[in-house]
C-alpha positions, 0 to 999 in steps of 0.5 A: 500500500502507498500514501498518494495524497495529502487532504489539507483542511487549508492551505500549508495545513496537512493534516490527513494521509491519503493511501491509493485505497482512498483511506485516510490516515493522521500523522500519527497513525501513519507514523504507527503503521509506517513503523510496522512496515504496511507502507511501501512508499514511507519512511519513519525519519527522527530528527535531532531532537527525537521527535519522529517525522516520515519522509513520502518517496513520490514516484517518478510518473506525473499521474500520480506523483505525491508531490502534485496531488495535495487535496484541498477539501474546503468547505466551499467546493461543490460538484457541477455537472454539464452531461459531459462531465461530473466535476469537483469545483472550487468556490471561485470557478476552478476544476479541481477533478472531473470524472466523464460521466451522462445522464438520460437516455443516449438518444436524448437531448437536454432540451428533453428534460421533462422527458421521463425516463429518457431525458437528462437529469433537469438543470437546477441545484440539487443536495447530494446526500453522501450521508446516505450512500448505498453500497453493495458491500453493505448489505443487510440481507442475501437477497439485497445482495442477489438484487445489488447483483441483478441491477448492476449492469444498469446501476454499478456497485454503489449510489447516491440519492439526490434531491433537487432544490432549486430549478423545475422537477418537471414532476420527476424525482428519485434520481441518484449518481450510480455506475453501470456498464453501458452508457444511458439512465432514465434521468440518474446521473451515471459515473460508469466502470470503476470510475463510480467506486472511484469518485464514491471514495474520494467525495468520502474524504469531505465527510459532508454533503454537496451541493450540486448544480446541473447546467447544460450548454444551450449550444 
């Protein structure tokens, strides 16, 4: 296992060690486990005065060098997504990630938003609620398991509910940011392949909900 990020609650602040699993550690912690061996890319340091510090050998690929991955979760950032993409946003306009991701049928247009089950998700404002994210591996039952199974092809492995807030509904709800493997939703905004387990890890990392705002180009 490797650390590959650091989450700063702000600027010069790192507080919190980010492994390539998406777990979240402290220093301490990671002091702790580097210390036991469970890091391939730590070493445990001790300064002068003995205190411990670690040192975190960055690789040599710019994908996922150490050094250029420093995650900033402000309190700010919100997701805005445009049909083409779902990106991760600072308060003042910047990207700071994006992931490819469509909603609504692939025939669809986004003037077809009061389309139920076929056109796209309605632009608007709506809450992501990450606090109540629905997950394969957390199941109460076999047969929630067997139906996790049976709809992911369509659904993926995990899904957050949305709601809507600001903006015509056009009388559609329950929508949700899901996976799946073929490219088309009846208005759920879908992150496919391993991409959708992968942006589910790393919005963990706010431990909070979201605002979402959902604008298409008029083009």
């Amino acid at each position: 296992m490797n650390i590959i990020a650091i989450k700063q609650t702000s600027s010069g602040q790192n507080v919190h060690f980010i492994s390539d699993e998406f777990s979240e550690y402290t220093l301490s912690e990671l002091l702790f486990l580097a210390e036991n061996k469970i890091f391939d890319n730590i070493k445990v340091l001790t300064t002068k005065s003995g205190n411990k510090t670690v040192r975190i050998e960055a690789n040599s690929t710019k994908k996922d060098n150490f050094e250029r991955v420093a995650i900033t979760c402000n309190s700010g950032d919100y997701l805005l997504f445009d049909r083409q993409s779902l990106k991760l946003m600072t308060r003042n306009g910047r990207i700071k990630k994006q992931w490819v991701a469509f909603s609504g049928n692939p025939e669809s247009l986004s003037s077809d938003q009061s389309r139920a089950d076929f056109g796209p998700l309605p632009e608007g404002e709506y809450q992501v609620f990450f606090s109540e994210t629905l997950d394969m591996h957390n199941n109460s039952s076999l047969w929630d398991g067997i139906k996790w199974v049976r709809k992911s092809p369509a659904w993926g492995f995990i899904a957050t509910p949305l709601k809507q807030v600001k903006g015509d509904t056009f009388d559609r709800g329950h929508f949700y940011i899901h996976g799946g493997l073929f490219k088309g939703t009846k208005g759920c905004i879908e992150v496919n392949g391993f991409d959708n387990g992968r942006f589910h890890a790393f919005m963990k990392l706010y431990k909070r909900n979201f605002k979402l705002i959902v604008r298409y180009s008029k083009k």
